[in-house]
C-alpha positions as CSV (number, residue, x, y, z in Angstrom):
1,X,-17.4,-1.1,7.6
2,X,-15.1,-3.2,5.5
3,X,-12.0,-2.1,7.4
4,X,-14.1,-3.4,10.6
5,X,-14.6,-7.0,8.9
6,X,-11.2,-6.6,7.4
7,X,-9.6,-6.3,10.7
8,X,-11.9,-8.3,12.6
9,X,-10.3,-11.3,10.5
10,X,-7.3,-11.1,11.3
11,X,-6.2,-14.0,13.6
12,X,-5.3,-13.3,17.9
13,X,-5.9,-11.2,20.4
14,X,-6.5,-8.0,19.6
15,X,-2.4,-6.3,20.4
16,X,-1.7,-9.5,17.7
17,X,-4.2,-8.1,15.6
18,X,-2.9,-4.5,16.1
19,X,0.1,-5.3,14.5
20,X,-0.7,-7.6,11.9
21,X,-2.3,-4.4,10.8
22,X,0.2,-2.3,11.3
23,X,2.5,-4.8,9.0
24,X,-0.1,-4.8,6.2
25,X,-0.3,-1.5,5.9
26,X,2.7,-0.3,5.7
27,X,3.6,-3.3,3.2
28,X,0.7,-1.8,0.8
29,X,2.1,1.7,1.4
30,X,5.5,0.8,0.1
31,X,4.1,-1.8,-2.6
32,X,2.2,1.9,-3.8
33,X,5.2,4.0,-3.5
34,X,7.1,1.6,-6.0
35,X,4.4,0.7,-8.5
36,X,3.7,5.0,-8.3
37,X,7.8,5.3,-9.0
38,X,7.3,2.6,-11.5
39,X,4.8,4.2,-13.5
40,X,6.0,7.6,-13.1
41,X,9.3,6.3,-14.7
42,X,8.1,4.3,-17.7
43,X,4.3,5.5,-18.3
44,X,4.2,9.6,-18.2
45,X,5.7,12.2,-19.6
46,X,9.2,12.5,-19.3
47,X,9.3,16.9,-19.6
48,X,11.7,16.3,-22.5
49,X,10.3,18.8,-25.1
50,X,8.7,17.4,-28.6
51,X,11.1,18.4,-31.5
């Protein structure tokens, strides 16, 4: 329901709407792929062993 209201907010006819969308969410994706990169780098576990 909130990806209906979400999308139903989006300004134009609905092919403008389509691929505002589109743009949106492959933005977020790649905004997710790098803070997941990010953190993976600098927050967990590198696999060195403990000595």
């Amino acid at each position: 329901m909130m990806a209906r209201r979400m999308f139903r907010a989006l300004p134009g006819p609905l092919p403008v709407r389509i691929i505002l969308a589109t743009i949106i969410f492959v933005v977020a994706f790649i905004a997710l792929m790098f803070a997941y990169d990010w953190m993976g780098a600098n927050l967990l576990d590198s696999g060195g062993t403990i000595s």
